[in-house]
Structures are given as structure tokens and as C-alpha cells.
C-alpha positions in Angstrom: 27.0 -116.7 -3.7 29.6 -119.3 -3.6 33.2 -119.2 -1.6 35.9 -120.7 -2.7 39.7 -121.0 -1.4 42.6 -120.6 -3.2 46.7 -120.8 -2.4 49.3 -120.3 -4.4 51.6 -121.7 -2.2 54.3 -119.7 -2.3 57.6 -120.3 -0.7 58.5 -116.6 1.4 61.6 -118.3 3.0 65.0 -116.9 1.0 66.8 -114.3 2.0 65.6 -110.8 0.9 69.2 -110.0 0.2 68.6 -112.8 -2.1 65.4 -111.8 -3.5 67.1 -108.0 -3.9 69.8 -109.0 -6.2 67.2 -111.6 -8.6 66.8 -110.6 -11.8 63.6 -112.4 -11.7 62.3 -114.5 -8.6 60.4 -116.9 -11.7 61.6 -119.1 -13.6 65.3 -118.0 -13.3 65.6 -118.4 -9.3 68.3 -121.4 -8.8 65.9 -124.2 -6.2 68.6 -124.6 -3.9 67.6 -121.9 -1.8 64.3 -124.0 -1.5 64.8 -126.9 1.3 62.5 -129.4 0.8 61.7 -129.8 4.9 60.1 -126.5 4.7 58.6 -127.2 1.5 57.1 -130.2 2.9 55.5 -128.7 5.9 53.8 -126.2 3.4 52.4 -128.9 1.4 50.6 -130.4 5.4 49.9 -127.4 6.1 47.6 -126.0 3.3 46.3 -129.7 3.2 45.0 -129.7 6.4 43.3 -126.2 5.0 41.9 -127.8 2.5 40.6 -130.5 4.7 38.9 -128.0 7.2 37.5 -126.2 4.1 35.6 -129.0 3.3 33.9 -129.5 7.0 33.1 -125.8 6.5 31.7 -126.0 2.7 34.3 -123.5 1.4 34.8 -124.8 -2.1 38.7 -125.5 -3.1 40.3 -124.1 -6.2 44.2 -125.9 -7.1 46.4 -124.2 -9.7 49.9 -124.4 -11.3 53.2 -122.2 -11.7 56.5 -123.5 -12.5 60.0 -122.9 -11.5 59.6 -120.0 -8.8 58.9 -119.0 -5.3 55.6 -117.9 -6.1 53.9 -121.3 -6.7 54.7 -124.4 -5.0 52.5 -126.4 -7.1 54.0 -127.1 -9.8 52.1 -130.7 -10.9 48.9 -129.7 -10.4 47.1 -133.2 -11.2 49.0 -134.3 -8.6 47.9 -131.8 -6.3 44.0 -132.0 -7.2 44.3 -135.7 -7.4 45.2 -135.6 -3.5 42.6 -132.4 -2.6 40.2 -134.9 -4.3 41.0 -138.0 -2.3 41.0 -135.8 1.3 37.7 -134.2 0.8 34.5 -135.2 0.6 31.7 -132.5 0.1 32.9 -129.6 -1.5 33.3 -128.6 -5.5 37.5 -128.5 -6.7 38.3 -126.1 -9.5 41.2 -127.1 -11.1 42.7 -123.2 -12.4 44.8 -125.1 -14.1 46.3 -127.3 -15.8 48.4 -124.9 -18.6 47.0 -126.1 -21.6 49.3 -123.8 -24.0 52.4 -125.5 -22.6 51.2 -129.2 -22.3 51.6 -130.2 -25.7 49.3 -133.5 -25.1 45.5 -132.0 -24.6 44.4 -135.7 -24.8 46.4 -136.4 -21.7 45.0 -133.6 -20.4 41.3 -134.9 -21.0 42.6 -138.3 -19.5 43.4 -136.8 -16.3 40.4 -134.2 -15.5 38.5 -137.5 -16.4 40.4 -139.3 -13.6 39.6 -136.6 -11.3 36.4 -136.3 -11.7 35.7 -140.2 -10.9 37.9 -140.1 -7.9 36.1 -137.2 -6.2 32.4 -138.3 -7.8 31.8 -135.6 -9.8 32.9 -132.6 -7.8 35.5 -131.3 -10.4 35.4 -127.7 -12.0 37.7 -127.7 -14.8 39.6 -124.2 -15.4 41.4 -122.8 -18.1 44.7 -120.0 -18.1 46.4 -118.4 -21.0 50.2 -119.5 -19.6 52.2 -116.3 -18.6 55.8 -115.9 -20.1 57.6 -117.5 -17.5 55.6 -120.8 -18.2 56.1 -120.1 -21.6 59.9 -120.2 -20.8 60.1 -123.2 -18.0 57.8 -125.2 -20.2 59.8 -124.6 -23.4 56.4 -123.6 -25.7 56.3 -121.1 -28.5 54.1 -118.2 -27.6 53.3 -117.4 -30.5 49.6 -118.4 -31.7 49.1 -118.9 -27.6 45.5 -117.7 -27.6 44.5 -120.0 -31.0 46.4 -122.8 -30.0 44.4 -122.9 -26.0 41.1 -122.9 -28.1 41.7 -125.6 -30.3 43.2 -127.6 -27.0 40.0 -126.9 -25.1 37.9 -127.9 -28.3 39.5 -131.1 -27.8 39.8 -131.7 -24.5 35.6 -131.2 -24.6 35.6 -133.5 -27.3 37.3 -136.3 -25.1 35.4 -135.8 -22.3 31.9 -135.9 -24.2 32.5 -138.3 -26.9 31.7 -142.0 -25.7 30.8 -143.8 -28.9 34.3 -145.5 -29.4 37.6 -143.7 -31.4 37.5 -140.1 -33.0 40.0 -138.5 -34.7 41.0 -134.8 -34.5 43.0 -133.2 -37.3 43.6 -129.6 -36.3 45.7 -126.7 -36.8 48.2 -127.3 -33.7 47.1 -130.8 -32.9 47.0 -134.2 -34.4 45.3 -137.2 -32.8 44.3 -140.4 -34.9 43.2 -142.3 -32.4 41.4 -140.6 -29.2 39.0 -142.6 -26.9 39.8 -141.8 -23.1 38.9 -144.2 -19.9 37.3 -143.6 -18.0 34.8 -141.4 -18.6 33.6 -138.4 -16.6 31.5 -139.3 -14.0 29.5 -135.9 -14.6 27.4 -135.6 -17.7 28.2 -134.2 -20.5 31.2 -132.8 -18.5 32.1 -131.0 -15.5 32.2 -127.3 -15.9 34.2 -125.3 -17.6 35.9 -121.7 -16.5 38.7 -119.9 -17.9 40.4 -116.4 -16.1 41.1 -113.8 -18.5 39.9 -109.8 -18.5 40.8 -109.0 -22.4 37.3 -108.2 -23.8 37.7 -110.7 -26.7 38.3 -114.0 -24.9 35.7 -112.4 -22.4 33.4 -112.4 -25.5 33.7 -115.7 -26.6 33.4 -117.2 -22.8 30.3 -115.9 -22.8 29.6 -117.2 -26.0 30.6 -120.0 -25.0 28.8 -120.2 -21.8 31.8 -120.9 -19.7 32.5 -118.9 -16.2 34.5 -116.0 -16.7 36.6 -115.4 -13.8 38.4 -112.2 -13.2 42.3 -112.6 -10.8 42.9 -108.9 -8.7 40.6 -107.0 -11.7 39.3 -104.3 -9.5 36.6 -102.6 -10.1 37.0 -100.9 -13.4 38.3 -104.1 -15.0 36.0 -106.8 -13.5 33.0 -104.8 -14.9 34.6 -104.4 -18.7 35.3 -108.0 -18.4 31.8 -108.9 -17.6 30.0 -106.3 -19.7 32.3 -107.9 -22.8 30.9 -111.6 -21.7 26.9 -110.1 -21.5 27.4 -108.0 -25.0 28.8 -111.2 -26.7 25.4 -113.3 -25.2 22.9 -110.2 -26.8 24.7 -109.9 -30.3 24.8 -114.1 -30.8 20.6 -113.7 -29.6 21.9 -116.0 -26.4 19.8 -115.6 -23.2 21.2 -113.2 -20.7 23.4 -115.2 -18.4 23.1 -116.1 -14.6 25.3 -114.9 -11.8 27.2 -117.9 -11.3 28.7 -117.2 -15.2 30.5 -114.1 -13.0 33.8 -114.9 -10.7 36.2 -112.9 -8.9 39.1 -113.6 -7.1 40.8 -111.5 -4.5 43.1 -111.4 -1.5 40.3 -111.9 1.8 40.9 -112.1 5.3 38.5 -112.6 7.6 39.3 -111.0 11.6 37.5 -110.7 14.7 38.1 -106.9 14.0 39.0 -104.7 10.9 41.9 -103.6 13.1 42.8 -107.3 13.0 41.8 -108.1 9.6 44.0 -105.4 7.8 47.0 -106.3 10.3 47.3 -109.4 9.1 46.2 -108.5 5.6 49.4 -106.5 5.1 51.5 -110.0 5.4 50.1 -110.7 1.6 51.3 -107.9 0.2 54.1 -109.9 -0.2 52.7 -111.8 -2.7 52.6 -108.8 -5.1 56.0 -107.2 -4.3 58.3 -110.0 -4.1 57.1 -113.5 -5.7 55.2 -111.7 -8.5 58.8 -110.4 -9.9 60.3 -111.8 -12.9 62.6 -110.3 -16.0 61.8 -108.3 -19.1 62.5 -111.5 -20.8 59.4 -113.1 -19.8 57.0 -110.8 -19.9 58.0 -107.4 -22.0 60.0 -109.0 -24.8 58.7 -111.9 -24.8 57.1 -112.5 -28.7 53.4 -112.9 -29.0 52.6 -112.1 -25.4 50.9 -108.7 -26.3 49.1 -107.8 -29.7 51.2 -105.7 -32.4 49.5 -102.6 -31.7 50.2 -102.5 -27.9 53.8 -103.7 -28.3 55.6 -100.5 -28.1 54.4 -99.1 -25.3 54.8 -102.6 -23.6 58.6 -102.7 -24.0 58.7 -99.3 -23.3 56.7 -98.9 -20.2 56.3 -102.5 -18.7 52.9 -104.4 -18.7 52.5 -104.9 -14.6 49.3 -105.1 -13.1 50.5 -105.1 -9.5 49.2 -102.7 -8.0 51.7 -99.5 -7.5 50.2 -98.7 -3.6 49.9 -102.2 -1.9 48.8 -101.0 1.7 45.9 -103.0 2.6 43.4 -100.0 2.6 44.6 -98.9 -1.2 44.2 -102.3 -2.3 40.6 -102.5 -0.6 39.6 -99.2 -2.4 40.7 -101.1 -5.5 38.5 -103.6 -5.0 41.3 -106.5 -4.8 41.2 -106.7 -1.1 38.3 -107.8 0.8 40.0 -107.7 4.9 37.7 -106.7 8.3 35.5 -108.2 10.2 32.5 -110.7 8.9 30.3 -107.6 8.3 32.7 -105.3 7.4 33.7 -108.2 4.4 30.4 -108.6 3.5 29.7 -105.1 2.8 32.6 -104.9 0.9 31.6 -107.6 -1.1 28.0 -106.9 -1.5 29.7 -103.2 -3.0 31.6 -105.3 -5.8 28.9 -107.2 -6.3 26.8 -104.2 -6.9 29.3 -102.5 -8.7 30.4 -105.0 -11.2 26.8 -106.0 -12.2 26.5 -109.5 -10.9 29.0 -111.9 -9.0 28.1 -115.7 -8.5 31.3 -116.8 -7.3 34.1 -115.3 -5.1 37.6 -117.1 -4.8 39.5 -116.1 -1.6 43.5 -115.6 -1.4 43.9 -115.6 2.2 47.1 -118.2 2.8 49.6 -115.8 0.8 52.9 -113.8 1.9 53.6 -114.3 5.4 50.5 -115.4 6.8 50.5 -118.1 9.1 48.6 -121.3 8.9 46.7 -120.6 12.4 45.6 -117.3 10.8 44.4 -118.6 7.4 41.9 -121.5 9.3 40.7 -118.8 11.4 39.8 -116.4 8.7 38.1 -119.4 6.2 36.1 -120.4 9.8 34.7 -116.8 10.4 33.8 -116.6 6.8 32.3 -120.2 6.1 29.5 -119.3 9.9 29.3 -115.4 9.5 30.3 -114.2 6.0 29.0 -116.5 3.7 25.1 -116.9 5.3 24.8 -113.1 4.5 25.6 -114.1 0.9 23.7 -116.9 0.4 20.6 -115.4 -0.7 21.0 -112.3 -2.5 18.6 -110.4 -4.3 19.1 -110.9 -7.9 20.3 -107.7 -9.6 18.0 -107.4 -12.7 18.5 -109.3 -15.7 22.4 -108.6 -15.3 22.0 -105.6 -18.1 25.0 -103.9 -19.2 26.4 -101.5 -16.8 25.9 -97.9 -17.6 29.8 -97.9 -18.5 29.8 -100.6 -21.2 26.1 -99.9 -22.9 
């Protein structure tokens, strides 16, 4: 099993009085309550994060948000373009660029290429269906989201893989008469592709597709639909039964010298999920297209959050969201999912979230790079990754 590290960067420094009275803390919250000194020192410090993850072979995974607390980076070829120039070893997953608000997939192509050069062919290229306050800082129509993201990775793979001169695409959302991108990957055909999503039909055509199907605070019961969806979709097109490393989950993880430790600090993420994750009807209830027509009522009426309702760090490890104890403790709990889920190749860790500090985060990512990830490095495969009982 791999490890990976991921940060979202957020910026836990207004005023809860603040915070309180916000309609929405994305998208709508007004940046002067974010001083760039402080936003500076967050930017060295998960750097030199990154940097140690490297010397410890903990891979690195970079994303995007726009316009809130939760997300300090908001340019994220900017930020992978850097991750890629300070390490050296280790694989970067770029979780991602939002495709279904960049209305240029060529340009996209054109920089994942760049990437991939600059760190010799350690790039991992990941895919996101934009949420609605992306839709709403990046000015897109979310309507069509999931068709138009499909048609922009067709042609993002197309100009990564075609090297024979110009192509051109004429599709349903985009128009390009005249696509032939330099430089080329250095990886051949192209670095690999992931996407994070748990609805069962984009599940199914990942797995169709053969792309790694990555699952963001699923749990338990969701992880395993998720990845029963991607397996049923292999079976019915007569594809061969896919490997572990098709199967990735990320979760809050912190690593302690105790579990007494572990959870202590754990409870600083919650903040994550209380606070930055908090934004208005407008972006996510009623906004159009963001849920199917059949779902939509109970969606306005009800609200679509998946944060969790109980975020003490012992609910959320029942959940399965939370991996926090000591190196053993971690692995078991791990080693459960695993188990539980029917196969996991890759695990992506949230550890520098909330309120915890920069000294704890490089502590955690150093007990689990010399005593959590040796126990998972060679795990005994489970089966042919059937169906679990629950999705047969």
C-alpha cells in the first residue's frame, strides 16, 4: 500500500465571531480578513512538509479551491509546479486542476505536460467534479457538469498522447482546430489518471475506464458501494478484475506516540469539517444541475451535507474517516478498512488540517513513513477483489 499526503491548506485565523455571523465561509467570505504574512508562512510551512515527505517517501497529493478559508491553494499549477521543483523522489498527484470550470482543457493538457517534464515523470494527474462554490467563483454553468468533465478529459488524453503533428477536436462543449502541445509528457502514453467521486455511475465508468477511483471521508459503507460499482462495471464490459492500486481512500490521519496523543491532537481537524466546510444554500442546495431531478426535492428540503453530524475523533474513527493512534493502533485501523472495503491500494493522509501545528504534522508523516507504512507494504492480496457480499 502506498501513502500519500495531502493539505488543504486552510486558513483557521478569523475571528470566530466572524466565522459565526458568515453566511458562507466559501466563496462569499470578503479576503481582507486574510493577511498575506500569515498566509505566507503557511505556504513555508507545508513546503517544508512537502520537502520532508519526500526524504521519507510519503507521496504528495496538491489540489485546488477558490475564494475561501478552506483552501489556500487556489492556482494549483502553480503550487504542483513548485512541489515538483523541491522534491525529488516521490510520485505528485495533482487532485486537481477543476476541469468543469477551466474553459481551456488544452491549456490544461499544456500544463500537466509541463509538470510532468519538470519532475521526470513523477506526475499523477487527478480529476474533480467542481463543487458549487467553484461553480460560482469560477463563473461556469453547472449545468451538463458531469458530460462536459468527460469530454474535457477525452481531450486532455488526446493531447497528452497524440504526437504525430495537429489534431482537431470538434465536440459538444469544446472546439479546438488546431491542438499540438509542447512538450510532451515525459511518461508514456501518459501519466496516470484518477478522479474522486462515490456516485455509482461515474464509479462505473472509472472502472471502465481503468482510472483510480479515489473515495474523500466515504466511510465505510460508501467506500465499499463506490468500489463494488467500479468492479461490476469491469465484469459486465468482460474487463479483467482490477488491481488494488485501482482503489484509493482519503481520510483525516494522525500519527502519535500514543492513541491518547493521537486523538488529542486529532480533535484540532475537526475544524476542518465544522467551520471551513460551511457555505450557503446558494452553492450547494439550489444551485441548478448540482443534484439529478429525482433527488432534487429532498435536497432543497433537507440539505445535501456529508459532514459528519458527530465530529469527535472516536465517532469519526468508527466511521471510518479517521485513522488517529499510535503506529499500530493506525495500522489496524487501516488494515480493518482495507478488509472491509474489499481492497485498498492507496491511502491519502489529511493530517495538516484545522489547528494542527506544523511541528505536529512532521512528526505524525515521520512515525508513519518508519512504523506505519512497512506494516503495509506487503499485504496479502485479498482474493480476486470480488464483490463484497453487500453489492453482489
Amino acid at each position: 500500500m502506498e501513502l500519500w499526503n495531502h493539505c488543504e491548506n486552510p486558513y483557521p485565523f478569523v475571528a470566530a465571531d466572524v466565522l459565526d455571523a458568515a453566511d458562507s465561509v466559501r466563496a462569499s467570505l470578503p479576503n481582507k480578513y486574510c493577511e498575506p504574512e500569515i498566509a505566507a508562512r503557511l505556504y513555508d510551512e507545508v513546503f517544508e512538509e512537502y520537502a520532508l515527505c519526500d526524504e521519507l517517501g510519503i507521496n504528495i497529493v496538491t489540489n485546488e479551491h477558490h475564494a475561501g478559508i478552506n483552501n489556500l491553494f487556489a492556482a494549483n499549477p502553480v503550487i504542483t509546479g513548485i512541489v515538483a521543483r523541491i522534491t525529488r523522489r516521490v510520485h505528485i498527484l495533482s487532485l486537481g486542476t477543476l476541469i468543469t470550470v477551466r474553459d481551456d482543457p488544452v491549456r490544461v493538457a499544456e500544463e500537466y505536460a509541463t509538470l510532468d517534464v519538470i519532475s521526470r515523470g513523477r506526475l499523477d494527474i487527478g480529476f474533480v467534479k467542481s463543487g458549487g462554490s467553484e461553480m460560482a467563483s469560477g463563473d461556469a454553468n453547472p449545468m451538463l457538469i458531469r458530460e462536459r468533465e468527460w469530454e474535457a478529459i477525452d481531450l486532455i488524453e488526446k493531447a497528452l498522447t497524440s504526437h504525430d503533428g495537429p489534431f482537431s477536436w470538434e465536440g459538444r462543449f469544446f472546439n479546438h482546430a488546431h491542438v499540438n502541445i509542447w512538450p510532451r509528457p515525459w511518461q508514456q502514453p501518459r501519466p496516470e489518471f484518477w478522479a474522486a467521486t462515490s456516485d455509482s455511475a461515474t464509479c462505473g465508468e472509472l472502472g471502465r475506464r481503468g482510472m483510480v477511483n479515489t473515495l474523500v471521508f466515504g466511510g465505510f459503507e460508501r467506500t465499499r458501494h463506490a468500489f463494488d460499482a467500479y468492479k461490476r462495471a469491469r465484469a459486465v464490459a468482460g474487463l479483467p478484475p482490477a488491481s488494488e492500486d485501482r482503489f484509493s481512500y482519503m481520510a483525516f490521519c494522525y500519527v502519535g506516540d500514543s492513541d491518547v496523543e493521537a486523538q488529542r491532537v486529532a480533535e484540532k481537524i475537526c475544524w476542518f469539517i465544522t467551520v471551513s466546510l460551511k457555505q450557503g444554500a446558494q452553492f450547494e442546495r439550489f444551485l441548478p444541475g448540482q443534484v439529478s431531478p429525482e433527488l432534487a426535492a429532498s435536497a432543497w428540503r433537507g440539505g445535501r451535507s456529508r459532514a459528519p453530524r458527530d465530529v469527535r475523533a472516536e465517532n469519526l474513527i468508527a466511521n471510518g474517516q479517521l485513522f488517529a493512534g499510535n503506529p499500530d493502533t493506525v495500522v489496524k485501523q487501516i488494515k480493518q478498512f482495507r478488509e472491509t472495503t474489499g481492497g485498498l491500494g492507496r491511502l491519502i493522509m489529511m493530517t495538516r488540517q484545522g489547528f494542527v501545528t506544523h511541528a505536529e504534522a512532521e512528526k505524525s508523516f515521520t512515525l508513519a513513513a518508519k512504523e506505519v507504512l512497512p506494516q503495509l507494504a506487503e499485504l496479502e492480496p485479498i482474493g480476486e477483489l470480488e464483490l463484497t457480499s453487500a453489492g453482489r
